[in-house]
ZAMARGU-4260 file (C-alpha; in steps of 0.2 Angstrom, whole numbers, plus 5000, padded with zeros to 4 digits):
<rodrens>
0) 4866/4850/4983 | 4885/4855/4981 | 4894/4858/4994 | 4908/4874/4997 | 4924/4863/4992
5) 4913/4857/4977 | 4908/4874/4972 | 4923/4881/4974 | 4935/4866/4963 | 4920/4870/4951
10) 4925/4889/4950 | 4941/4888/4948 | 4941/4875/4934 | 4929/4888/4926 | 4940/4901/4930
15) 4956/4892/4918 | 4945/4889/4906 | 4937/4906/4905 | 4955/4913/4907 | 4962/4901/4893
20) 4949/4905/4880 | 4949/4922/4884 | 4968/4922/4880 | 4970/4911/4865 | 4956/4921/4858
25) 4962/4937/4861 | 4979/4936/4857 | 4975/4924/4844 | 4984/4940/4833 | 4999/4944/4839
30) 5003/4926/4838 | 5006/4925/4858 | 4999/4915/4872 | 4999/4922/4888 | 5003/4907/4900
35) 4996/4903/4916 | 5011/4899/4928 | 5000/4897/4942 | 4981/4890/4948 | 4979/4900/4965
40) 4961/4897/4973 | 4950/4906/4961 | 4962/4914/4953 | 4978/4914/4941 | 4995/4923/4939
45) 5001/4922/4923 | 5017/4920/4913 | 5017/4940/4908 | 5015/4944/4926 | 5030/4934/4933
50) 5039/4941/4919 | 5039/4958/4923 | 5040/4954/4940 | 5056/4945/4935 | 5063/4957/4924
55) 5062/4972/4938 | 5073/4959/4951 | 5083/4954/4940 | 5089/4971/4936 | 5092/4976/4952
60) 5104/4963/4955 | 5124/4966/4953 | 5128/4953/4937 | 5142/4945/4948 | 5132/4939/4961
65) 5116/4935/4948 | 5109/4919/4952 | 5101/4909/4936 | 5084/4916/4929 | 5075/4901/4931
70) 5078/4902/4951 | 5076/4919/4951 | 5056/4915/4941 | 5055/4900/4955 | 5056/4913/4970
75) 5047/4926/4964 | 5033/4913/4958 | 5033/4908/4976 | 5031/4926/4983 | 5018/4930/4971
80) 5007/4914/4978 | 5008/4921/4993 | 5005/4937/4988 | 4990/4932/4981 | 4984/4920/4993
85) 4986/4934/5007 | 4976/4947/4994 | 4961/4935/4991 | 4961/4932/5011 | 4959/4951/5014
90) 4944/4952/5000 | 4934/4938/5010 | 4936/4945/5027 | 4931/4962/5021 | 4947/4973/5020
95) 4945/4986/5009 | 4957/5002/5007 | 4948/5018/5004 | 4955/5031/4993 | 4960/5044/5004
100) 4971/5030/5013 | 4981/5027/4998 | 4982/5044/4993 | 4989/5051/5011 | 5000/5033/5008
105) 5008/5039/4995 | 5009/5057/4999 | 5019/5052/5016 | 5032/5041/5005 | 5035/5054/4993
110) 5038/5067/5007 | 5048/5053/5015 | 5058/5056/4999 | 5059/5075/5000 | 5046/5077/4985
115) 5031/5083/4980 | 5018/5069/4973 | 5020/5077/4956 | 5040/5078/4958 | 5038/5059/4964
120) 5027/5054/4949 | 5039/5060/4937 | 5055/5053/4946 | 5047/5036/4945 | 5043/5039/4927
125) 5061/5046/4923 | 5067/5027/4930 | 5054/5018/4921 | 5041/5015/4934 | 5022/5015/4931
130) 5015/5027/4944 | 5000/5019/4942 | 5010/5003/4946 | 5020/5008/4961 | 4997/5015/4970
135) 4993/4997/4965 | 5008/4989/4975 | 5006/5000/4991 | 4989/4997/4990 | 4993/4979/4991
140) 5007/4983/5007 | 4995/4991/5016 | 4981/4977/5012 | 4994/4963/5018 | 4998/4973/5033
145) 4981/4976/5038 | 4978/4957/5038 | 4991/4950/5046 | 4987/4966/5060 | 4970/4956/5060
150) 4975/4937/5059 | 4992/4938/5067 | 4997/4955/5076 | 4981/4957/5085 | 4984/4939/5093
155) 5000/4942/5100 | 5000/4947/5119 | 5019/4951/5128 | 5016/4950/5148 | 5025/4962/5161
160) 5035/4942/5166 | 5041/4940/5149 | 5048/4958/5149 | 5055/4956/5167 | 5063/4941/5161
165) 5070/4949/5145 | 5077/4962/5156 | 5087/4951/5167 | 5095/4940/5152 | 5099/4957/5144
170) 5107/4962/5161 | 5118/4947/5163 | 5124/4948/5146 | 5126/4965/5140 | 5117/4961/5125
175) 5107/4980/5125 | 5122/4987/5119 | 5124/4974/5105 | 5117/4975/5090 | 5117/4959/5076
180) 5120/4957/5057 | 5111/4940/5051 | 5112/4930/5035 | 5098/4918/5035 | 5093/4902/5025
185) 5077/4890/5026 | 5073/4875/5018 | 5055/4875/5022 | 5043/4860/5027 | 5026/4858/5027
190) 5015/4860/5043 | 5012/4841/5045 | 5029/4831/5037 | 5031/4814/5036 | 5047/4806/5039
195) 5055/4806/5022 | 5050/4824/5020 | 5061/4830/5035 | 5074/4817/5030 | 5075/4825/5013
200) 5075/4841/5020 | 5089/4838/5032 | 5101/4828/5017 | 5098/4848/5008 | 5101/4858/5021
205) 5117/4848/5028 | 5124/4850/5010 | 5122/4869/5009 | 5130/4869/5026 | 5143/4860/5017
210) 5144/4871/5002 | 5146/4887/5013 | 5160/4878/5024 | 5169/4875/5007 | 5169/4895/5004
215) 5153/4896/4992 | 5145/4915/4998 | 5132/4915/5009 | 5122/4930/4999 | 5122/4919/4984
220) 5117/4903/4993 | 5102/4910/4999 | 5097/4916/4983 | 5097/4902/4976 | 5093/4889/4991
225) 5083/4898/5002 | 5064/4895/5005 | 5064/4911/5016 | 5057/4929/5013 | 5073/4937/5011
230) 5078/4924/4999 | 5081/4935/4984 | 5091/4949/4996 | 5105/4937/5003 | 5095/4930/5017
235) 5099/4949/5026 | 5090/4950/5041 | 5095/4966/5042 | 5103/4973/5059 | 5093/4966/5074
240) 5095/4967/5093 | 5096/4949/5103 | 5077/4954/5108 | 5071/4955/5089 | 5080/4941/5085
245) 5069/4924/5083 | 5071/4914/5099 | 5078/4901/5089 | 5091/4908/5084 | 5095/4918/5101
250) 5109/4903/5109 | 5118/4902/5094 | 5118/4922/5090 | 5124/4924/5106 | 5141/4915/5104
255) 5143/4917/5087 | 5158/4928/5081 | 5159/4941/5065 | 5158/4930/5050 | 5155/4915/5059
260) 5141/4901/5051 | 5128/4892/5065 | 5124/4875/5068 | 5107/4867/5059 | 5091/4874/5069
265) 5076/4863/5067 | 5058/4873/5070 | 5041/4868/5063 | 5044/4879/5046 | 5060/4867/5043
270) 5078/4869/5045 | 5088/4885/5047 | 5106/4892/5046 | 5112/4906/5052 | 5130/4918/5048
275) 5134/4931/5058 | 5138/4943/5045 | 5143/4959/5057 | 5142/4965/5075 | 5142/4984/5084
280) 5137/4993/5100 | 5122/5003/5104 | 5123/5020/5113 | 5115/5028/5126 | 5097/5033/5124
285) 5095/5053/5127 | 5076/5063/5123 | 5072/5078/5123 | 5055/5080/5134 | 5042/5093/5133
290) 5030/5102/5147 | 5016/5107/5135 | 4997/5111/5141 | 4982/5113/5127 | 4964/5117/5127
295) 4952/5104/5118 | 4936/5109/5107 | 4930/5095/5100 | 4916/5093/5086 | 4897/5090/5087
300) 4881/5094/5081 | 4882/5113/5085 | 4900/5115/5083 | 4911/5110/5064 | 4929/5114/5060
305) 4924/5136/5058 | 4917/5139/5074 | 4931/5127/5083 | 4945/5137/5076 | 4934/5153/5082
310) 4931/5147/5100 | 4950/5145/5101 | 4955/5160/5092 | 4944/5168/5105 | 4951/5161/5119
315) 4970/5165/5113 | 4967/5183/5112 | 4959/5182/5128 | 4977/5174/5135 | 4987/5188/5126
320) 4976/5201/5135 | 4983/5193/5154 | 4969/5180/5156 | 4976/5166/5163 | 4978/5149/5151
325) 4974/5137/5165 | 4957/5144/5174 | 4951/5145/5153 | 4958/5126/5151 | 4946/5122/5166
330) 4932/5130/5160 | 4932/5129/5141 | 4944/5111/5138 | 4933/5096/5131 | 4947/5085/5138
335) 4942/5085/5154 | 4956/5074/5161 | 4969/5089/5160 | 4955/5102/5160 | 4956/5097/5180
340) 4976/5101/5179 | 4973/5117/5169 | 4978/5110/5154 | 4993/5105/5160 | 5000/5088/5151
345) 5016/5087/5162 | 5031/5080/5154 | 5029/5072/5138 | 5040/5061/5129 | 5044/5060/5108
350) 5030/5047/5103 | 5019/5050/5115 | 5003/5062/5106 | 4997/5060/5090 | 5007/5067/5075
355) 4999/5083/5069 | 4999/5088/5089 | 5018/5081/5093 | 5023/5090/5075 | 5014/5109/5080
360) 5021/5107/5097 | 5038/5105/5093 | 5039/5120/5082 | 5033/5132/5099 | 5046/5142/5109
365) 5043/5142/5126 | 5027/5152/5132 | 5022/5154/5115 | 5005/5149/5109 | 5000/5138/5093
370) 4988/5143/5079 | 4974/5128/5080 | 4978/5113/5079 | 4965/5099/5074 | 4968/5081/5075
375) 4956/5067/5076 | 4951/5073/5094 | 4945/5090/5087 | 4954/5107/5087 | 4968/5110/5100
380) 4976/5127/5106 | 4993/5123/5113 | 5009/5131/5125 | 5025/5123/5129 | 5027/5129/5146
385) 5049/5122/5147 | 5058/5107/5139 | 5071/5095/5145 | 5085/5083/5140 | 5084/5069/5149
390) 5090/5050/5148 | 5076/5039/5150 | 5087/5022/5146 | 5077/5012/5156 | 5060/5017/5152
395) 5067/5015/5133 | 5073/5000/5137 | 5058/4992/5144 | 5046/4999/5129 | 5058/4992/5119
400) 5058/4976/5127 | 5039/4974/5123 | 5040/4982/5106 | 5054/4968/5101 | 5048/4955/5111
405) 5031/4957/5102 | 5039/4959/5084 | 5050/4942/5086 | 5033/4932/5092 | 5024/4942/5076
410) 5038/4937/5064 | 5037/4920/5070 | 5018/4917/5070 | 5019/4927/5056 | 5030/4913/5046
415) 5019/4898/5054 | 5002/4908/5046 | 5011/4910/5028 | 5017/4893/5027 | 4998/4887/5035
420) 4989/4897/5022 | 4999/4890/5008 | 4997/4872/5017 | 4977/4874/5019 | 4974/4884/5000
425) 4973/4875/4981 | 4988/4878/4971 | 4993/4870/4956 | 5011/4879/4950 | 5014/4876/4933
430) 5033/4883/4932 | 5038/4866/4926 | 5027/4865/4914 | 5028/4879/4904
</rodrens>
């Protein structure tokens, strides 16, 4: 009997040979074979894909700091791979995106935008841009993010020490009020490297070090050097705080000036340079807090959205006749916790309660009440008793802490995964060839 890797060489070789036939005889007359530029797993990207995907990079690039075409395909080929490999993970564990997820995805980024999903649609058209295209490619996003929420994030545990410990180096060095500009190269190196491999990695990345010491930009480097995911955008890291900084690169970042390049950094994906491209200061951290109390009906068997909104509309009119909104939170609340205080959900910070609740509260005046208000916990009537500036640095500081402390230890587990998935996974890239 065959076995899994069997079967599965097996089905890819059928699959580039179903692919191939399909394509010579298809567009046997236009004269055009479609090429495969890549064998990924069971499945292929092809010479039209990386095209268009070339195409659309290419133009977004200013023609003076354009790197070669062929790099250009190299990178994008690469990001494509992983891409795929990432795509066919999700499929085999099960993730799928439901049609309401997308839609509501969309809806938010053309809100984000200022536009209605009609006035989006057509602004995309009017550059060019396949609506169609641009669902397929969030759908993509939000598959990618939900995996590597389930084979990376999810993993990833920040301890009350590591925070207390975070705090105190920021303490000592001030670095709360800093914030960091990095340029970034890699030259990448499989998980298990044998001696020459790191030698020749080394000998590459000692010369691009060289290179940039000679005056050659950074931006244009990386575009053409680096094996990193911000390759085809400079190696821009964007701005960062020491905290979201990759530990690695946390030394040298500390004591490196505006415009300044880093030493070599070796780590298991390979080597790494750094340039501090700009530094600035952070400011203080005000909020604006709100004393806001609700009452809760939540859906069941007897009660759906109609006779939740009645129940509540009920209980508001009582409240405008003089009842009193905390001895009806008491009785008629399905969220017993603050049923107990009245209602009451004492001081509450931005963040803090789900969206649609968060959004209907902050439109309230004081003492006024809120239509209903349903969120995944069922139908809410809500007061904003007062609300209060207050500067909450330290408690921002230490959520902070986690929050970045937990997105450097994702970004770099994150790095380790991509570069093991691609290790572990049947490629066969066929740029060269072609």
């Amino acid at each position: 009997m065959m076995g899994n890797k069997g079967m599965r060489e097996s089905v890819r070789v059928l699959m580039v040979f179903v692919c191939l036939f399909w394509v010579s005889g298809a567009q046997a007359e236009e004269q055009y074979l479609d090429g495969i530029m890549a064998v990924v797993e069971e499945s292929i990207i092809l010479e039209s894909e990386l095209a268009r995907e070339t195409y659309a990079v290419m133009q977004n690039m200013p023609d003076d700091n354009r790197p070669p075409e062929f790099i250009v395909r190299k990178q994008i080929l690469d990001r494509m791979v992983i891409e795929k490999l990432q795509l066919l993970l999700a499929e085999r564990v099960g993730i799928r995106i439901t049609d309401n997820i997308l839609q509501r995805a969309v809806s938010d980024i053309a809100a984000r935008n200022q536009l209605s999903l009609d006035d989006f649609r057509v602004q995309l058209e009017s550059q060019r841009i396949s609506y169609q295209s641009f669902v397929e490619n969030v759908k993509k996003e939000i598959i990618i993010s939900q995996l590597r929420g389930r084979e990376v994030a999810s993993r990833v545990k920040v301890s009350e020490r590591e925070i207390d410990h975070f705090m105190e180096t920021q303490s000592q060095v001030g670095a709360e009020n800093i914030q960091y500009h990095l340029g970034h190269i890699l030259v990448a190196l499989p998980e298990q490297s044998n001696a020459r491999e790191i030698k020749n990695a080394k000998d590459k990345a000692d010369r691009i070090i060289e290179k940039l010491q000679h005056g050659a930009g950074f931006k244009q480097t990386a575009m053409t050097e680096s094996d990193g995911g911000q390759a085809l955008s400079g190696g821009d890291l964007g701005w960062r705080s020491l905290a979201q900084i990759p530990s690695i690169f946390v030394d040298q970042t500390r004591n490196l000036s505006a415009g300044e390049l880093g030493q070599l950094i070796r780590s298991p994906s390979g080597f790494h340079i750094i340039k501090m491209m700009e530094l600035k200061g952070q400011s203080k951290h005000i909020i604006t807090q709100t004393q806001a109390r609700h009452i809760l009906i939540k859906l069941n068997e007897l009660i759906n959205d109609q006779e939740a909104q009645k129940r509540l509309l009920a209980l508001t009119e009582r409240i405008e006749n003089g009842d009193d909104f905390a001895v009806l939170a008491r009785s008629h609340s399905d969220d017993k916790a603050s049923a107990l205080k009245g209602g009451d959900l004492g001081w509450v910070s931005p963040g803090y309660l789900v969206p649609p609740f968060e959004e209907a509260m902050n439109e309230l005046a004081i003492n006024a009440l809120s239509a209903p208000v349903q969120t995944q916990f069922g139908w809410h009537l809500i007061q904003v008793l007062d609300r209060q500036d207050r500067d909450n640095s330290k408690e921002y500081k230490r959520t902070r802490a986690r929050e970045q402390i937990r997105q450097r230890k994702i970004e770099e587990e994150t790095e380790l995964w991509l570069r093991r998935l691609r290790d572990e996974a049947f490629v066969d890239i066929r740029l060269e060839k072609i």
